[in-house]
N, C-alpha and C positions, 0 to 999 in steps of 0.2 A: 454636384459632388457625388459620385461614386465611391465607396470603397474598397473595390476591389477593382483589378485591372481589366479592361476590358479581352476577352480571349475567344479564338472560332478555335475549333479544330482544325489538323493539317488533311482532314480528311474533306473538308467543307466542299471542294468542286466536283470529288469522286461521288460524296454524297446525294448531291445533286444530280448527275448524273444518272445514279442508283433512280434514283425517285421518278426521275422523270422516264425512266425505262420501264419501272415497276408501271405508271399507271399503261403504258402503253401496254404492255404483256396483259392486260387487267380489262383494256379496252375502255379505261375509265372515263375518258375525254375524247369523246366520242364528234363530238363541235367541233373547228378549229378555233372559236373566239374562247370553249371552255379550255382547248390547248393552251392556248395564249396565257388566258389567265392564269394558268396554272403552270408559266413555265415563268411569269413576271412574279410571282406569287414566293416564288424561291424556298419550298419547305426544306429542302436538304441543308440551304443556309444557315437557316431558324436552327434543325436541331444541333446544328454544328455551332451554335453559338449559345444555346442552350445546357449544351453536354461537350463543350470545349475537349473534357480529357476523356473522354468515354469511346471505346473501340469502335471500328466501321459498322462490325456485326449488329452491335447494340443498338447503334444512330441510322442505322437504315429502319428499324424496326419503329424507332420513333419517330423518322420521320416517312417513312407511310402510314403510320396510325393517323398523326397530324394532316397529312393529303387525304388518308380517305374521308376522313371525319367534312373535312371542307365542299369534299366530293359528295359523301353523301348527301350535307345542306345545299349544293348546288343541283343537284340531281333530284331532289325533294324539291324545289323549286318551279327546276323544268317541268317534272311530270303532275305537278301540282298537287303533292302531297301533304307540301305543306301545309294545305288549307283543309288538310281531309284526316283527323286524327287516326281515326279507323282504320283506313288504308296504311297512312303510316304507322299506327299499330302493329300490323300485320309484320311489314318489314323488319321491324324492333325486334317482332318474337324471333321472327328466323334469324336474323344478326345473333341476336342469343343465342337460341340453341346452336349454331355455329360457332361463338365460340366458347360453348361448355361440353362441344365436343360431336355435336354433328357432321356428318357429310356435306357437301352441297348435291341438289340434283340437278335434273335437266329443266327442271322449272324453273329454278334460281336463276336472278338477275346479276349483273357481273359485281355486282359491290359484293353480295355473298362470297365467288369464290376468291377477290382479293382478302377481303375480310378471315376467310379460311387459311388462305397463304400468311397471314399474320399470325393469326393462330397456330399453325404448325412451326412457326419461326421464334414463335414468344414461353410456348407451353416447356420445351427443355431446360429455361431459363427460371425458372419460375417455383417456386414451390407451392403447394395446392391453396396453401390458403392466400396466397398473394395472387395466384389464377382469380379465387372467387371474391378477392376486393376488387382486382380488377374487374371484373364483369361483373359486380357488382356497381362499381362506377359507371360504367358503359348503361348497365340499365337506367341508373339514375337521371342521366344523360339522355339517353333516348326518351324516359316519362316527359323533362324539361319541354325537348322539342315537342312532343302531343300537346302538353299543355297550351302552348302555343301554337299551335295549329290549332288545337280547340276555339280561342280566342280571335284567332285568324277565323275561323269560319265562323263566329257571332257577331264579327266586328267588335269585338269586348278589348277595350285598353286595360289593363290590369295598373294600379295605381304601386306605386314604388314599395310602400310597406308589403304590398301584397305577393310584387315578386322576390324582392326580402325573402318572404317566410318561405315561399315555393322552392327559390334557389337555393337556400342555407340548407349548408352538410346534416345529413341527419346524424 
């Protein structure tokens, strides 16, 4: 039982289409099996079923945020960062300072400048202090994954109370 009707938006196929352009422009899926995955993956769906009455402009923002986030844990994967806090440290800061208002350079790997392209797409929308919950959340989210990369690299299971208290909102 649901109580409310089930609803996508009329935007849900253009959506998707958005999405699956943007990682291309981004170069983000750079495999053709992470291609794959991420066109069976369906985010522009998600936010369209998510944000049913919410404008294209809006729903494309969220759902690139939603692919890159996936893209990020898949590309933390590939390059084996997940097992390396440190390194993915590193990456967290610049995703940060990216979006509290950084440039990308010519150092940055391409999740930074997608990551920037969201950034410049979200920041007019936004008033300052919903900017810094936002990216306040984003950091929370990136300590999460160290954590677990931490754990990843001691071979340490964390027992359920324990991720409990890690994951719960501060």
């Amino acid at each position: 039982y649901c109580p409310f009707p089930s609803a996508i938006s009329p935007h849900a196929d253009a959506l998707q289409q958005h999405t699956l352009a943007w990682v291309r422009e981004f170069d983000l899926a750079v495999e053709e099996k992470a291609w794959r995955r991420l066109q069976a993956s369906k985010f522009g769906r998600l936010a369209a079923r998510a944000y049913p009455d919410a404008p294209l402009d809006r729903l494309e923002i969220v759902s690139d945020w939603n692919t890159w986030l996936f893209v990020l844990d898949d590309q933390c994967d590939e390059w084996g960062l997940g097992k390396d806090p440190r390194q993915l440290t590193v990456l967290h800061n610049r995703c940060l300072e990216v979006l509290s208002g950084s440039q990308p350079n010519s150092q940055d790997v391409a999740l930074i400048y997608a990551i920037y392209d969201i950034r410049k797409r979200i920041t007019p929308l936004m008033p300052l202090a919903w900017q810094t919950r936002f990216i306040k959340s984003a950091a929370e989210y990136f300590e999460s994954t160290e954590w677990e990369a931490d754990n990843r690299q001691h071979n340490t299971w964390p027992d359920a109370d324990s991720c409990l208290l890690y994951t719960s909102p501060s």
